[in-house]
gemmi code that builds the backbone of each chain (N, CA, C; Angstrom):
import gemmi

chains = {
    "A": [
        ("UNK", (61.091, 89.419, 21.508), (61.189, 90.694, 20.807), (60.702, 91.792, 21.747)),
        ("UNK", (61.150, 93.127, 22.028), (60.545, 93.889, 22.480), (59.185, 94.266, 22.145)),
        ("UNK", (58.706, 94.953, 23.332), (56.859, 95.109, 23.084), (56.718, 96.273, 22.394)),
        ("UNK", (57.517, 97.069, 22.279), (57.519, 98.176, 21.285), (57.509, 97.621, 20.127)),
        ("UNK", (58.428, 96.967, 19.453), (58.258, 96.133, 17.958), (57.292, 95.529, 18.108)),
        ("UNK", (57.074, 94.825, 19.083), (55.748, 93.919, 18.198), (53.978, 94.581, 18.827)),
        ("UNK", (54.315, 95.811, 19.153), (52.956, 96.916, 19.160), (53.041, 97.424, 17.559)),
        ("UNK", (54.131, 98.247, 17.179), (53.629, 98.285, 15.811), (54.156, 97.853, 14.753)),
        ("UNK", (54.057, 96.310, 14.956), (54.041, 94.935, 13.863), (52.422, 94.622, 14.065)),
        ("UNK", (52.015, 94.887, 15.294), (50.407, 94.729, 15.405), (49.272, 95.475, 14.419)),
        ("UNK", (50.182, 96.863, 14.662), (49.219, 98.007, 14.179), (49.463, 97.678, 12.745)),
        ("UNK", (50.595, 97.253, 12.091), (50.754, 97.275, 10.268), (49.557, 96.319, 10.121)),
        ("UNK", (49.728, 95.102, 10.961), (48.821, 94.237, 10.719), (47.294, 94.520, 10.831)),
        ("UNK", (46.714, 95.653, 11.472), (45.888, 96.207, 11.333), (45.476, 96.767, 10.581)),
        ("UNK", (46.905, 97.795, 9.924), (46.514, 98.801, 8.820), (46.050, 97.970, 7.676)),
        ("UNK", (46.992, 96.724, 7.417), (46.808, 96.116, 6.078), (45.994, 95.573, 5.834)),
        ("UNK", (45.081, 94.915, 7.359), (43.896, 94.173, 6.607), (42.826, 95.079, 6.644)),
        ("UNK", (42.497, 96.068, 7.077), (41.755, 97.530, 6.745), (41.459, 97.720, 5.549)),
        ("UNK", (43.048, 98.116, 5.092), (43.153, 98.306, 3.468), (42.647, 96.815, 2.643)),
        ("UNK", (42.941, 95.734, 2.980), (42.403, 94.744, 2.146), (40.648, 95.037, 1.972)),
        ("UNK", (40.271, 95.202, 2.988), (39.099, 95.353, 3.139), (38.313, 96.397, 2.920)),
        ("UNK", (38.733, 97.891, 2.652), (38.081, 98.803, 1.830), (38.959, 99.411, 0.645)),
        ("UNK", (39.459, 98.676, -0.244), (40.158, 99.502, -1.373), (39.505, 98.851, -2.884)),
        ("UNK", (39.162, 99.666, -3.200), (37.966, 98.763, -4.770), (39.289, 98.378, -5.449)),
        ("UNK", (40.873, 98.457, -5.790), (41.287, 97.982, -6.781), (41.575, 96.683, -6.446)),
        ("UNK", (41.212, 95.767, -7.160), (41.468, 94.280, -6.271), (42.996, 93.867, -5.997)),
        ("UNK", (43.945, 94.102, -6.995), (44.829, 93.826, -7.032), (45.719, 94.303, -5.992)),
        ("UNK", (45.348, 95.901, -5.267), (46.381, 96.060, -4.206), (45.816, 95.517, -3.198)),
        ("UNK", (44.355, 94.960, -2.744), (43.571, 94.389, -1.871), (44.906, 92.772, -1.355)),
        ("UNK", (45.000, 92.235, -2.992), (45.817, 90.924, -2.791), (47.417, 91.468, -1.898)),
        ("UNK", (47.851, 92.646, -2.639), (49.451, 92.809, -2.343), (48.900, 92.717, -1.101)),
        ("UNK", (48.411, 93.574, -0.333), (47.907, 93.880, 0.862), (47.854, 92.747, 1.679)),
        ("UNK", (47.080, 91.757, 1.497), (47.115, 90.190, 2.262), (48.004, 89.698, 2.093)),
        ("UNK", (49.040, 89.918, 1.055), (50.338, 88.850, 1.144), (51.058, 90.001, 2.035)),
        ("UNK", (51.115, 91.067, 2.430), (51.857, 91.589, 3.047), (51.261, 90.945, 4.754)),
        ("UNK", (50.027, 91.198, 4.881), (49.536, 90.134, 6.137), (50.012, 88.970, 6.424)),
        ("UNK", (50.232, 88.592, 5.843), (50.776, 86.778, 5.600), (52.521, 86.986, 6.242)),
        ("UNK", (52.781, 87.968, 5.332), (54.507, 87.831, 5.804), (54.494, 88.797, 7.141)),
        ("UNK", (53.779, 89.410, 7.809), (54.174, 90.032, 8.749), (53.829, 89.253, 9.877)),
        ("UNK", (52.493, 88.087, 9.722), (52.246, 87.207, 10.751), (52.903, 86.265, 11.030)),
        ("UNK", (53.817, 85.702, 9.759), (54.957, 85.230, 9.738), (56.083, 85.641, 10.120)),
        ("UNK", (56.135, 86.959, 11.045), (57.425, 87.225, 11.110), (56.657, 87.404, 12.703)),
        ("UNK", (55.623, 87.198, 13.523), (55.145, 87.292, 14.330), (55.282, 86.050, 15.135)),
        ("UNK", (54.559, 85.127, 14.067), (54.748, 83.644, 14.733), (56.622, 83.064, 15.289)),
        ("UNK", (57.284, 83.681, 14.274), (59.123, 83.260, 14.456), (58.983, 83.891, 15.940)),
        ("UNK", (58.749, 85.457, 15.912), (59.542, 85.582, 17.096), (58.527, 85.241, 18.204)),
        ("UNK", (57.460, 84.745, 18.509), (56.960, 84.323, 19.651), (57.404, 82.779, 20.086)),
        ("UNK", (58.110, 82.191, 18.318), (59.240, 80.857, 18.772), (58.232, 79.871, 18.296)),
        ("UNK", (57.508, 80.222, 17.697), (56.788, 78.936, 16.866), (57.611, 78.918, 15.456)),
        ("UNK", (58.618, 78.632, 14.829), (59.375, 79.025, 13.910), (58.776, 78.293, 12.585)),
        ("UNK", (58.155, 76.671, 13.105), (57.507, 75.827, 12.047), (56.190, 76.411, 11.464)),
        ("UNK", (55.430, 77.015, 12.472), (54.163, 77.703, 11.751), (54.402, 79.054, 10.722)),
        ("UNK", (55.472, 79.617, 11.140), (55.976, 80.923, 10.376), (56.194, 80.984, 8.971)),
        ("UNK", (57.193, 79.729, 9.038), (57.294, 78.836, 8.081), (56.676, 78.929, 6.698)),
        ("UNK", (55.652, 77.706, 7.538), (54.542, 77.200, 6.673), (53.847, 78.635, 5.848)),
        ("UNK", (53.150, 79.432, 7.579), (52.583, 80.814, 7.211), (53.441, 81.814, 5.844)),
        ("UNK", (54.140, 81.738, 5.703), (55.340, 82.584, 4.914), (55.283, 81.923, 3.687)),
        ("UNK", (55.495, 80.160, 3.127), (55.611, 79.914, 2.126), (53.844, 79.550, 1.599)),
        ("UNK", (53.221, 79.422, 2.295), (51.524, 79.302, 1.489), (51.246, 80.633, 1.602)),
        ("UNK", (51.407, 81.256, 2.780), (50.630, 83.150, 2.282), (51.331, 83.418, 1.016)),
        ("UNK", (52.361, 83.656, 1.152), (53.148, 84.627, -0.219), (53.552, 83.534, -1.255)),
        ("UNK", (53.722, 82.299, -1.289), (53.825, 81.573, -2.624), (52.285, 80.647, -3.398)),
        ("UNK", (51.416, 80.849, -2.584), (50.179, 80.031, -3.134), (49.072, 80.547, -2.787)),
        ("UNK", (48.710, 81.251, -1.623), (47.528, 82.438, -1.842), (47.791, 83.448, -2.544)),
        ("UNK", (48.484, 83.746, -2.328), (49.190, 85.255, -3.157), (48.684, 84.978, -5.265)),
        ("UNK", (49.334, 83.815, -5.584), (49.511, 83.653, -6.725), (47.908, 83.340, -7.312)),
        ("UNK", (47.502, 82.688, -6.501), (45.866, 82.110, -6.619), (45.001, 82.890, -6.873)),
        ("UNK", (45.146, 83.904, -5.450), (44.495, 84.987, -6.382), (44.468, 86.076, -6.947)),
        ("UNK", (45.984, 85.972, -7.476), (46.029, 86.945, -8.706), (45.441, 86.136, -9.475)),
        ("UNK", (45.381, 84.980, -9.824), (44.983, 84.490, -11.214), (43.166, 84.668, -11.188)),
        ("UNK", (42.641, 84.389, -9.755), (41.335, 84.860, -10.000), (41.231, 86.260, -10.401)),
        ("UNK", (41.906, 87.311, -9.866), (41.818, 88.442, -10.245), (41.990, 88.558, -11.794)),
        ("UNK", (42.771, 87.756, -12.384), (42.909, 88.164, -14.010), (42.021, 87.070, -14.827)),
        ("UNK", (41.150, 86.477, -14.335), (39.728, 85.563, -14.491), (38.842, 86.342, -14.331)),
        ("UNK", (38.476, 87.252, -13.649), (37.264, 88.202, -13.152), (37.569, 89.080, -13.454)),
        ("UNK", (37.616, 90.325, -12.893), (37.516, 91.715, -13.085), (38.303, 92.455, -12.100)),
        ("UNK", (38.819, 93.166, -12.652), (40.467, 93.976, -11.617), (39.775, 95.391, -10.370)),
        ("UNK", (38.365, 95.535, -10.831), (37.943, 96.476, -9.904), (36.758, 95.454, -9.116)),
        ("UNK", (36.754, 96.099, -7.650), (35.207, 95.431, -7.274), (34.236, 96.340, -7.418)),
        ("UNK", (33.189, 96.157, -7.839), (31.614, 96.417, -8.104), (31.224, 96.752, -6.833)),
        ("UNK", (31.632, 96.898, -5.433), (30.762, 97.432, -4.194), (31.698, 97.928, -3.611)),
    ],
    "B": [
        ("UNK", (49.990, 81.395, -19.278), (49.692, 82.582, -18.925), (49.837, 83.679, -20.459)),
        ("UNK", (49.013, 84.906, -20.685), (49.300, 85.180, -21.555), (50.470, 85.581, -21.908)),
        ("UNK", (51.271, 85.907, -22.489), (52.872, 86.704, -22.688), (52.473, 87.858, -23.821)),
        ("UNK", (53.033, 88.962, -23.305), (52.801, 90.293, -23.945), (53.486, 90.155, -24.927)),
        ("UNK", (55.002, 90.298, -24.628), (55.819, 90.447, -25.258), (56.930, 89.631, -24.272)),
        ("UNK", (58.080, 89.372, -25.452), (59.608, 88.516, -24.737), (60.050, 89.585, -24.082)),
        ("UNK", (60.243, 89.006, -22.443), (60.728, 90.043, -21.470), (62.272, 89.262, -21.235)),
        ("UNK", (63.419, 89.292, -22.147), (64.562, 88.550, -21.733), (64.871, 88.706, -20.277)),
        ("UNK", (64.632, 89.864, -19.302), (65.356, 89.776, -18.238), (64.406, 89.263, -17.074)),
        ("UNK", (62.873, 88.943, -17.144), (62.161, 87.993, -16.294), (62.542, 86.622, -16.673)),
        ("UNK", (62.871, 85.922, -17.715), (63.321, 84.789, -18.815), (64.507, 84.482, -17.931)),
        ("UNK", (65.315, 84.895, -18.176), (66.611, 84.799, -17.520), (66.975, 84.365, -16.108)),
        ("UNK", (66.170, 85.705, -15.168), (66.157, 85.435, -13.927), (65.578, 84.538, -13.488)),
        ("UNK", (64.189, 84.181, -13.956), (63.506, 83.258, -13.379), (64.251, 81.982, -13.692)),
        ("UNK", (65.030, 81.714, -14.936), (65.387, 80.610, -15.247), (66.225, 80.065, -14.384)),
        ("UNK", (67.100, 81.283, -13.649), (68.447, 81.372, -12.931), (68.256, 80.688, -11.708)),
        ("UNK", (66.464, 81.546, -11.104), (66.544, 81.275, -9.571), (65.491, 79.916, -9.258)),
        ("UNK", (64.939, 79.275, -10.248), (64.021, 78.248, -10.009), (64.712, 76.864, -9.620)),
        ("UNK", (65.825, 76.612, -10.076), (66.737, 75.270, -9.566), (66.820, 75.928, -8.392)),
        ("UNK", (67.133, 77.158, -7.832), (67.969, 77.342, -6.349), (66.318, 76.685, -5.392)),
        ("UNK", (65.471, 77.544, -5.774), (64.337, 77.092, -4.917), (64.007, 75.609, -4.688)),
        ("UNK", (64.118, 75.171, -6.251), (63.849, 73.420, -6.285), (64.731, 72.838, -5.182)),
        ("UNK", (65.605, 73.346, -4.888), (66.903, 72.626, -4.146), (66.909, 73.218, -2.629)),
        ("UNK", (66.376, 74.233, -2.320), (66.189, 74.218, -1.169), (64.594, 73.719, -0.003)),
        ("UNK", (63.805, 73.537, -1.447), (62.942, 72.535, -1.232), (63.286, 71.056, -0.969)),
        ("UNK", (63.310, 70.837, -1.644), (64.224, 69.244, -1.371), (65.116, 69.345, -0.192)),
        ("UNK", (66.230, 70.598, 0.118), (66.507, 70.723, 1.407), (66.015, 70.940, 2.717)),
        ("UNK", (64.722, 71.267, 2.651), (63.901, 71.670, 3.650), (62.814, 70.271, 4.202)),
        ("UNK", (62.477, 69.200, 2.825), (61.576, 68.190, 3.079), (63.331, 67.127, 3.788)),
        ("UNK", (64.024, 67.046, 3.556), (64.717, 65.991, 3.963), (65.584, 66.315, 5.324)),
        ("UNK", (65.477, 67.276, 5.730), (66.386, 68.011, 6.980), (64.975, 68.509, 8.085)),
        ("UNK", (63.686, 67.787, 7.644), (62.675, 68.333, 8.249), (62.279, 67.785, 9.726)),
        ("UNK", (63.213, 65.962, 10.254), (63.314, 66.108, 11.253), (64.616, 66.625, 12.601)),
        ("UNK", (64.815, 67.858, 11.852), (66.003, 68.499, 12.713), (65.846, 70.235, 12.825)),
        ("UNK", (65.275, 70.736, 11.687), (65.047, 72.224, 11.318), (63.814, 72.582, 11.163)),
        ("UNK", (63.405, 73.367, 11.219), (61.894, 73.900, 10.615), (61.571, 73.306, 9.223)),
        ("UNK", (60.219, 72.388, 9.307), (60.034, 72.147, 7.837), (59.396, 71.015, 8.095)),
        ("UNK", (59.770, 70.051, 6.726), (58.926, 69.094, 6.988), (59.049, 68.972, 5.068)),
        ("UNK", (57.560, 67.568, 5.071), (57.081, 67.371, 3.893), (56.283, 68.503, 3.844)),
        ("UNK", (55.486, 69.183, 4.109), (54.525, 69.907, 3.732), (54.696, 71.673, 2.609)),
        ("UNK", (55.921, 71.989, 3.945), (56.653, 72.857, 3.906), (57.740, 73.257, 2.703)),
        ("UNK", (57.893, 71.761, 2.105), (59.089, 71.729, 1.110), (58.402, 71.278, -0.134)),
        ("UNK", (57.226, 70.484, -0.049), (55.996, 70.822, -1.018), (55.708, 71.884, -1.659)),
        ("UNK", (55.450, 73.143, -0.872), (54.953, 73.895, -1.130), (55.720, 74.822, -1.552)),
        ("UNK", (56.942, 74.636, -1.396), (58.335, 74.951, -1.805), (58.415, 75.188, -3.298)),
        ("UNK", (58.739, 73.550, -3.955), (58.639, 72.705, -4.520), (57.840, 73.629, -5.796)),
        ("UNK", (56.192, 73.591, -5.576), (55.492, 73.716, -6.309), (55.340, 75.713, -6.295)),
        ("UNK", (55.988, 76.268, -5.596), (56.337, 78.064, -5.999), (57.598, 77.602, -7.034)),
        ("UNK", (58.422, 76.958, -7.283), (59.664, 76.992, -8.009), (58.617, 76.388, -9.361)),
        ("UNK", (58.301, 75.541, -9.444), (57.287, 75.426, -10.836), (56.420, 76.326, -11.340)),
        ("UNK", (55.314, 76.878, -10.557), (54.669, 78.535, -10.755), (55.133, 79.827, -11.134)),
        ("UNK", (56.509, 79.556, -10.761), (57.167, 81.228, -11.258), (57.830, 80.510, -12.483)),
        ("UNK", (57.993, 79.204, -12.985), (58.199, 78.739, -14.420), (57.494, 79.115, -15.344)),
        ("UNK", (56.435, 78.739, -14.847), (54.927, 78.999, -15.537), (54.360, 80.421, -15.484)),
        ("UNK", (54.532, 81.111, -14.539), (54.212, 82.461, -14.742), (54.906, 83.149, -15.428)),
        ("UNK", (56.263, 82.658, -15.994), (56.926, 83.783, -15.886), (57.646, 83.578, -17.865)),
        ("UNK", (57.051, 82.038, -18.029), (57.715, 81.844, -19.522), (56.597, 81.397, -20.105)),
        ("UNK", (55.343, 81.395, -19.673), (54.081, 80.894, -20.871), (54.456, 79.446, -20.824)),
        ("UNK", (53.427, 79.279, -21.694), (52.533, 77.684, -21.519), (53.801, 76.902, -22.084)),
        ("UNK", (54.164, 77.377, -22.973), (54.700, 76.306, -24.000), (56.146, 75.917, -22.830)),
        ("UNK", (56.896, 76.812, -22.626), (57.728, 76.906, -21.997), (57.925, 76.314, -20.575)),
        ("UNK", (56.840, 76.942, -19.922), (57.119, 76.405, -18.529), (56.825, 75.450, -18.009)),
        ("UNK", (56.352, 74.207, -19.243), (55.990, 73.007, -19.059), (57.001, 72.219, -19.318)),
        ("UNK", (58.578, 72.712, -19.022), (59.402, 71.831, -19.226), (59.653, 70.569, -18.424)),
        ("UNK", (59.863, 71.278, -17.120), (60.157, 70.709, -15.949), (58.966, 69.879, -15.150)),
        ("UNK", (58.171, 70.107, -15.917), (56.477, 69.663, -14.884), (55.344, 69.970, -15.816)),
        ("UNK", (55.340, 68.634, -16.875), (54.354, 68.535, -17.765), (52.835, 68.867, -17.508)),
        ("UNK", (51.471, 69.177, -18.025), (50.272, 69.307, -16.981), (49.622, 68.282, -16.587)),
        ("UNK", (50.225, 66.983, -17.553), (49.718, 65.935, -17.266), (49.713, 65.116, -16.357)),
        ("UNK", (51.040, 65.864, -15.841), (51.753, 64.436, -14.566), (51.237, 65.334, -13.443)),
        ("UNK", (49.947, 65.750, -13.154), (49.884, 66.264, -11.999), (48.741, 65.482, -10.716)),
        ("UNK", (47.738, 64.886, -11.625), (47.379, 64.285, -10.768), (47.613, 62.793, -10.428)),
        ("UNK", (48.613, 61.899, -11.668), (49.449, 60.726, -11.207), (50.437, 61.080, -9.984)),
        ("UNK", (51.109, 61.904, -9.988), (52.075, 62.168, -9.227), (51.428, 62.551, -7.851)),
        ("UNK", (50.367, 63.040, -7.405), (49.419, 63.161, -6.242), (49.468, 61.716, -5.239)),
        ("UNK", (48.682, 61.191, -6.850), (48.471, 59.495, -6.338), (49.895, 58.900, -6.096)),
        ("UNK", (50.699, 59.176, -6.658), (51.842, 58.051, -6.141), (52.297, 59.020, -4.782)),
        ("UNK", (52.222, 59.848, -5.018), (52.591, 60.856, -3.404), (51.833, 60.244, -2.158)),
        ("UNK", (50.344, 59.968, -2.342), (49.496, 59.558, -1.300), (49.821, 57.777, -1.291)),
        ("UNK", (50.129, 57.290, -2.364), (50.693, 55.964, -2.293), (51.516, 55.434, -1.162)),
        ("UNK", (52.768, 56.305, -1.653), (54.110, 55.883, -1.074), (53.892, 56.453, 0.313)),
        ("UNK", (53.433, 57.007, 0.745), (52.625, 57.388, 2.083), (51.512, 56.119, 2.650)),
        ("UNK", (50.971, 55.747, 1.876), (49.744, 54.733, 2.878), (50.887, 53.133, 2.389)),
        ("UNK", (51.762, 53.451, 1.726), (52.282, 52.111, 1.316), (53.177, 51.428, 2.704)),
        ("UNK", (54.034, 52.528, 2.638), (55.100, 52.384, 4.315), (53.883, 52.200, 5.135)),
        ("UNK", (52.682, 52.643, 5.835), (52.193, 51.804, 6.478), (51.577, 50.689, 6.443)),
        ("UNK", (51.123, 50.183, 5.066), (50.350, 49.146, 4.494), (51.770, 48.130, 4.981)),
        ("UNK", (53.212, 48.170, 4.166), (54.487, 47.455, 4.730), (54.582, 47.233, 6.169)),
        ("UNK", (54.487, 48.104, 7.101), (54.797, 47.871, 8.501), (53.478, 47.152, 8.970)),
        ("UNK", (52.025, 47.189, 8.377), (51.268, 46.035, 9.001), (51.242, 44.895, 8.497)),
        ("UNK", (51.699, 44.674, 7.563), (52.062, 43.641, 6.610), (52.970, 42.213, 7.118)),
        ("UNK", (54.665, 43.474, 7.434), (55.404, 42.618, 7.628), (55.400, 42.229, 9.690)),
        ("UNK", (54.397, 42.549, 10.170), (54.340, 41.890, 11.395), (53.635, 42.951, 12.581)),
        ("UNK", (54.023, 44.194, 12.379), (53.039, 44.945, 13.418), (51.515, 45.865, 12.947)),
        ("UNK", (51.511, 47.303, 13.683), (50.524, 47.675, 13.365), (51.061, 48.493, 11.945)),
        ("UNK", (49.570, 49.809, 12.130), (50.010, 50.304, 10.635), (51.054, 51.234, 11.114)),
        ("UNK", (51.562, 51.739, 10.317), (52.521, 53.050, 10.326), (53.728, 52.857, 11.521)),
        ("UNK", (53.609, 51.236, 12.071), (54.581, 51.226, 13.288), (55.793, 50.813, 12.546)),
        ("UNK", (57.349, 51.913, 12.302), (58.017, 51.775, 11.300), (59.263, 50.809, 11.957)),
        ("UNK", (58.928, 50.165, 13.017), (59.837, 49.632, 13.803), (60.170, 47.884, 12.822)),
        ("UNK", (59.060, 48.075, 12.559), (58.994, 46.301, 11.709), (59.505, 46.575, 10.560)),
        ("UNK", (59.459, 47.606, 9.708), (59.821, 47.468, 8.398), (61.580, 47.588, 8.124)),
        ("UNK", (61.715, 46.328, 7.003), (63.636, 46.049, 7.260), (64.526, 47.509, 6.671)),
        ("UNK", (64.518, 48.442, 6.986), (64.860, 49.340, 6.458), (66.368, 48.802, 6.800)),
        ("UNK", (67.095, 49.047, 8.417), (68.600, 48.710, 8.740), (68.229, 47.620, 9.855)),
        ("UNK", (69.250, 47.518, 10.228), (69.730, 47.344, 11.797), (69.083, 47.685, 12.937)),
        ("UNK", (69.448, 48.453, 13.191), (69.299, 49.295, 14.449), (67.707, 49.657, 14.619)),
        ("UNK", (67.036, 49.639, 15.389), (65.890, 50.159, 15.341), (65.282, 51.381, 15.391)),
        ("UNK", (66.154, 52.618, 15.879), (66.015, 54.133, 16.011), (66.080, 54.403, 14.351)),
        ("UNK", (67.495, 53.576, 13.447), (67.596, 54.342, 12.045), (66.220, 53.720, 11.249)),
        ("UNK", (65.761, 52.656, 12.012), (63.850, 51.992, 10.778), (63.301, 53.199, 11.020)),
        ("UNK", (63.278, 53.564, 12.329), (61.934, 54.894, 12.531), (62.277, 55.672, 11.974)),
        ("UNK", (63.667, 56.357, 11.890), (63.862, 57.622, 11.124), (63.962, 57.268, 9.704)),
        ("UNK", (64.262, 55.989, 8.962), (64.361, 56.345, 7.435), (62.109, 55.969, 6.905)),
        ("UNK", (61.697, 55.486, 7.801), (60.112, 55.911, 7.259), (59.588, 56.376, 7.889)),
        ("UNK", (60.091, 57.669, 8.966), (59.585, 59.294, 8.813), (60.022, 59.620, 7.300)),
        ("UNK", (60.896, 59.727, 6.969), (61.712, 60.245, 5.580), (60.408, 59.335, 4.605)),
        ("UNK", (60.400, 58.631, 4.282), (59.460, 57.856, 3.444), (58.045, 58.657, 3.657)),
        ("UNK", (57.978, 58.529, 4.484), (56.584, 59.421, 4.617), (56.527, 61.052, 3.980)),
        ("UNK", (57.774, 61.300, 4.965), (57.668, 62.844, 4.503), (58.073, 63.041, 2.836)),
        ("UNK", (58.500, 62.091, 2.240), (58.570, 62.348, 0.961), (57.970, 62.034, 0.021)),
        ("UNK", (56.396, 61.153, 0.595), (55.351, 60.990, 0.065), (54.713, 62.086, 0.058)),
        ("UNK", (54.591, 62.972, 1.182), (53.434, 63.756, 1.442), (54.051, 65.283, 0.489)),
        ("UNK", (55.375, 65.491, 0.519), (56.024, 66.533, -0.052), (55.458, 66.224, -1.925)),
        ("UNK", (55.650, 65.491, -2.250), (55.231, 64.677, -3.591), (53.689, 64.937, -3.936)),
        ("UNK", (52.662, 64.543, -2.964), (51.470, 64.748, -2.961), (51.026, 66.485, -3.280)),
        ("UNK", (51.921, 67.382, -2.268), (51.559, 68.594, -1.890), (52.099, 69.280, -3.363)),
        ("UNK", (53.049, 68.877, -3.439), (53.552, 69.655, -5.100), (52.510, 69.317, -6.272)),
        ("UNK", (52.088, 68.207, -6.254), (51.565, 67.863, -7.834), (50.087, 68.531, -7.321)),
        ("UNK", (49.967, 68.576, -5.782), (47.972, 68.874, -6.224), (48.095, 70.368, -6.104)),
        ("UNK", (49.219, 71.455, -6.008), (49.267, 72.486, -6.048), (49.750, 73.084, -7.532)),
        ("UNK", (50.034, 72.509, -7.961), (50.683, 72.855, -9.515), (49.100, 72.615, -10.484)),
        ("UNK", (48.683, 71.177, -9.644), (47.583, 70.917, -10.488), (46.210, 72.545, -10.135)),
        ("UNK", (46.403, 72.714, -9.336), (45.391, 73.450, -8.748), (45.460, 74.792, -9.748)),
        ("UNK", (46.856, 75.270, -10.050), (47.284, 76.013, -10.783), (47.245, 76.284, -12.310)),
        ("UNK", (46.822, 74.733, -12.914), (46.255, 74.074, -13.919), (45.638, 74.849, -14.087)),
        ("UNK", (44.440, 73.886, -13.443), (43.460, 73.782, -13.563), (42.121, 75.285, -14.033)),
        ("UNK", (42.740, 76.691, -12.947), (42.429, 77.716, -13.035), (42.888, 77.925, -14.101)),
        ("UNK", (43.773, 78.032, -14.716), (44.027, 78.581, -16.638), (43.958, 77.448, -17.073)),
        ("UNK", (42.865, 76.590, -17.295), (42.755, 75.595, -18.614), (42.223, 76.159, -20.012)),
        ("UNK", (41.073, 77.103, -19.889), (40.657, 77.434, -21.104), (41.314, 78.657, -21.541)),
        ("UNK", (42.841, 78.742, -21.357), (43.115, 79.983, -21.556), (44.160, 80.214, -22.982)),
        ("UNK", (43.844, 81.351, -24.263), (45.073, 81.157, -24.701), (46.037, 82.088, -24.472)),
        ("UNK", (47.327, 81.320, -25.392), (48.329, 82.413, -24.286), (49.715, 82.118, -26.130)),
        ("UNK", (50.436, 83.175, -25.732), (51.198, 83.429, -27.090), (52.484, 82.408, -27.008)),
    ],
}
model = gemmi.Model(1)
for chain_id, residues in chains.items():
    chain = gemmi.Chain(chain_id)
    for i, (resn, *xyz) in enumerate(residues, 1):
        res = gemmi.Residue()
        res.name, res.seqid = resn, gemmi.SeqId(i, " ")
        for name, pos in zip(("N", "CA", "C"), xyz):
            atom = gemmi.Atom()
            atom.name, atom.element = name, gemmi.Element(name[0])
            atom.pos, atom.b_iso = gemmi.Position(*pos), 0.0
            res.add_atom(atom)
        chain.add_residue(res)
    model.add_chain(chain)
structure = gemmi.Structure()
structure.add_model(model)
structure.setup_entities()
């Protein structure tokens, strides 16, 4: 892939786990990491690891993703700090 | 999960697109020594096409296809049929997991490749039921309409 695309496929990946990490509503905290998940997955394809991308793509966005929304609707939808 | 209200057009769709996933799961665990994938991969497949059942039609409903009960038998026979093909290949004359001994055919290249397949469709089996179960398990005390 060119180094221009994957400089800012770097930086989203920056922005998003930022935002996971200071936004009190929990729920866009989660969108936020499944968006991490699929962009590292689209990182791992083109550096040609295609099996880890894979994997990365169907557990980030089909089983972390879902997991913890359900903790989120078990607990409390804002964080306390 | 709770249900607000009947949303016919999540009902519908989800109903529409959960066989396609089931089936390209199953396509992904059995084409896994040639393409990206594997047992693991088509597991996990597998068990998102049951979750958006369940998320998406409530309890009563989305326990058609994948009762809550059969989740941790189905683990065990997943991890079974996995330690079994090697328990068979030390059995019938070599070591463990050496799939060269077990009478699958003829030829000795098609023994190795049909218990990779045995394997990988133990472990795909395993990965679905302890992820569905996992899914359980977090809404057990929950009610839902």
């Amino acid at each position: 892939m060119h180094p221009e695309l994957e400089i800012v496929l770097l930086l989203v990946l920056l922005i998003t786990a930022v935002t996971a990490l200071m936004i009190k509503n929990l729920l866009t905290a989660v969108v936020s990491l499944t968006v991490f998940s699929f962009i590292s997955a689209l990182l791992y394809a083109a550096m040609g690891a295609v099996d880890v991308g894979f994997t990365e793509a169907t557990v980030g966005g089909g089983v972390t993703g879902v997991l913890l929304l359900l903790l989120i609707f078990k607990t409390t939808r804002r964080s306390s700090d | 999960m709770r249900r607000n209200e009947n949303n016919p057009i999540i009902d519908l769709i989800s109903s529409l697109v959960a066989p396609f996933i089931m089936l390209f799961g199953l396509y992904v665990i059995f084409h896994g020594h040639y393409s990206p994938g594997g047992g693991f991969q088509g597991g996990t497949l597998l068990a998102a096409s049951v979750i958006l059942l369940r998320l998406s039609l409530g309890s009563e409903l989305g326990q058609s296809q994948f009762p809550r009960r059969l989740g941790t038998p189905l683990a065990s026979l997943g991890v079974l049929i996995y330690y079994g093909t090697g328990l068979a290949a030390l059995i019938l004359g070599g070591a463990f997991l050496n799939y060269g001994f077990i009478p699958f055919s003829a030829l000795a290249p098609l023994r190795r490749s049909w218990g990779i397949l045995s394997v990988e469709i133990g472990v795909g089996l395993a990965v679905m039921a302890v992820l569905v179960a996992i899914y359980d398990d977090l809404l057990e005390g929950e009610p839902d309409a």
